[in-house]
N, C-alpha and C positions, 0 to 999 in steps of 0.2 A: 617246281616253284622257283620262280626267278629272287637269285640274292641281291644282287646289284642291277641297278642298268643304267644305262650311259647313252644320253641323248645331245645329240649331236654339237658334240664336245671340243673347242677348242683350247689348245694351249701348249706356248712353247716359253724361249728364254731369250733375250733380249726383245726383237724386232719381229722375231720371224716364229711363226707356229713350228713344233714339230708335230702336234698331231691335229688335223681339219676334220671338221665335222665329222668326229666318232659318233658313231650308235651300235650298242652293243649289250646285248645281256650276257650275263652269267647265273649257271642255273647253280641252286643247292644242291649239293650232295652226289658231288662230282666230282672227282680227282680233276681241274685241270693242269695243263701245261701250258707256258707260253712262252713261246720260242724265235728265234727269227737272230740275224747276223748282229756285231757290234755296227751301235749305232742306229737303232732300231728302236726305240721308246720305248724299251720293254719293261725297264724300271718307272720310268716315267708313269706310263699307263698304270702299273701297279699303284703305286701313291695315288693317282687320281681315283681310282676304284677304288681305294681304304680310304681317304678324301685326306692325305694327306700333304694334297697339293689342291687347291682352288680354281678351275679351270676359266680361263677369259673369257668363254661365254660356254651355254648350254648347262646340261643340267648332269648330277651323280644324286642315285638314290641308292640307301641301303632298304633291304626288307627287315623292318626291327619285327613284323610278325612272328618270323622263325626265333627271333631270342629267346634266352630263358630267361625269366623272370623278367619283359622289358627291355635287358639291355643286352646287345647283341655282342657278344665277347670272341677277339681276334685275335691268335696270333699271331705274330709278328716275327721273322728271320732275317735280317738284311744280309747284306754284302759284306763282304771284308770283316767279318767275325775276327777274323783271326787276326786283327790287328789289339790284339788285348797285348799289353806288351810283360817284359818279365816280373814287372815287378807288382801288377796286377794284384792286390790283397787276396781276394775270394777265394775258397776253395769250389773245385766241383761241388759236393755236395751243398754247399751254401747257396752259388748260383742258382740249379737250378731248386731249391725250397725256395727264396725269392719270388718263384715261376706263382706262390701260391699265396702271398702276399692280400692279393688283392682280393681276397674270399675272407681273410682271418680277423676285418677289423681294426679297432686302432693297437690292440696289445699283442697281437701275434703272436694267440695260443695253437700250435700246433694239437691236432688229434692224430689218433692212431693212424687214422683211416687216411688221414693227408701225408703221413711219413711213409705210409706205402707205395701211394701214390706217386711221392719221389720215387724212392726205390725203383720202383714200377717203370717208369720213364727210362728213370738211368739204363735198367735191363734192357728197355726195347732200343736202346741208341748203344746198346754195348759197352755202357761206360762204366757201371757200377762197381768194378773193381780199381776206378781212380779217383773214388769219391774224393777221399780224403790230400789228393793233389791240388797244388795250386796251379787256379787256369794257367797261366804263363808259364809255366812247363811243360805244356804241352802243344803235339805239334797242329797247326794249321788244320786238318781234317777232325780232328780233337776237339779241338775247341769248337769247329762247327757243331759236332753232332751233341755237345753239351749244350748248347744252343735251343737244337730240336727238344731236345730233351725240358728244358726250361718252358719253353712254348706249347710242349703238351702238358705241363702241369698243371700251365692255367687253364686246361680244360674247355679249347674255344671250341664255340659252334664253326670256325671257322679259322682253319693256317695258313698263313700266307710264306712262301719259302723265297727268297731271292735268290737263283746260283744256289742250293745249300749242299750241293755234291761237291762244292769247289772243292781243293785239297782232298779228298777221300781217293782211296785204290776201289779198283771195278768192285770188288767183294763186300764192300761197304757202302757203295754207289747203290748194287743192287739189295742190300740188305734196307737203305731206307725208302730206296720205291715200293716192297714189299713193304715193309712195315705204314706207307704213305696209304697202300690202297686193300691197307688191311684198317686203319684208320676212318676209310670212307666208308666201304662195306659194311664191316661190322656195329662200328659206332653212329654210322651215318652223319655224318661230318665233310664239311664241304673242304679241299686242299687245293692251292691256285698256287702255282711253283715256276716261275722264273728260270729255264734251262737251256744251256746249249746238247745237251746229251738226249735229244727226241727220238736216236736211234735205240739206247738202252732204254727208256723210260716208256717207249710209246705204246710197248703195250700193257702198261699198267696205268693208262690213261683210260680217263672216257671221253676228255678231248681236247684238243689243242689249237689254241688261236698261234696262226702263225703269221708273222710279220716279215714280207720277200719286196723287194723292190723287182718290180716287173719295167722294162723299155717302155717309153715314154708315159709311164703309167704315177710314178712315183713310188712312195710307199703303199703298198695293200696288206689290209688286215684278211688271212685266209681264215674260217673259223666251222666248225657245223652249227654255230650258233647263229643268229640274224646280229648280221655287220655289215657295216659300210664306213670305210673311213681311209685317209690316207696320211700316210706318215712322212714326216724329214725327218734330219737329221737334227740327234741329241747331242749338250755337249759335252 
């Protein structure tokens, strides 16, 4: 079942496009990746597929079919997490219960069943023995994976990860690709992840839009998906 698709999409920043006529699906319930050198529209592309950029012409559809109850509930990971700085209030465990906010109504009655649910996250991202830390204590890979952990609280049909191995060592790189396409698999949940590490990750993918600039070709979207599109430079 197709989640997204992208019909022939333009849209860049000042004058000049970086991405020409995209068309592209993305299917449910697929680990993907998407990868390609700095300067590649990789973030860009992201946001336009969550439509949190508007593109200057062509069309972005979500499949609200696949939601539950109606409304189709995303993830969300950016970049530079780890610019939370020291004096940050939040503790871990506050962050990510936040993550579950948006299920509890106006009075934010926690149940048993959502305090596990934290719990639960913090476990699968390794963090549950720094609940009780304040974000800004922690280092750069830290605060990512408390991140992840916040983002599967809320329980999307759908996570979207930017960079989210940034700051992590290989052991923890490969703990959240497992834990990524144990996410898909089991829960059956679609993850779309933003990465330079295609060599560690790729075989925990089901598949990978890759963006290469080819001799007199400009930017190409590589995909096993149906695309066609060319990229410039973002800035």
């Amino acid at each position: 079942m197709i989640l997204s698709s992208m019909r022939n999409v333009v849209f860049g920043y000042g004058e000049e496009p970086v991405i020409d006529r995209l068309t592209l699906d993305i299917e449910a319930g697929q680990f993907i990746g998407i990868t390609g050198p700095n300067g590649a529209a990789k973030t860009t592309l992201l946001k336009l597929m969550l439509g949190l950029l508007r593109p200057w012409s062509g069309t972005v559809t979500l499949n609200q079919e696949i939601a539950a109850g109606g409304r189709l509930e995303i993830g969300y990971v950016p970049q530079q997490v780890a610019s939370f700085n020291t004096g940050f209030p939040s503790s871990v465990h506050e962050l990510v219960r936040s993550g579950c906010y948006g299920r509890l109504g106006l009075f934010r009655r926690f149940t048993k069943e959502q305090e596990e649910l934290v719990e639960r996250c913090l476990r699968q991202v390794e963090m549950w023995d720094y609940r009780s830390r304040r974000i800004g204590e922690l280092s750069g890979g830290q605060k990512q994976r408390i991140c992840i952990a916040r983002a599967l609280a809320q329980e999307p049909q759908v996570l979207v990860l930017d960079e989210p191995a940034t700051g992590m060592d290989a052991a923890s790189r490969a703990g959240l690709y497992k834990l990524m396409r144990h996410y898909v698999s089991v829960h059956k949940r679609t993850v779309i992840m933003v990465t330079h590490g295609q060599e560690e990750a790729g075989s925990y993918l089901d598949s990978v839009i890759n963006l290469e600039r080819r001799e007199r070709e400009g930017w190409t979207c590589l995909v096993t998906n149906s695309c066609s599109v060319r990229f410039g430079q973002e800035e």
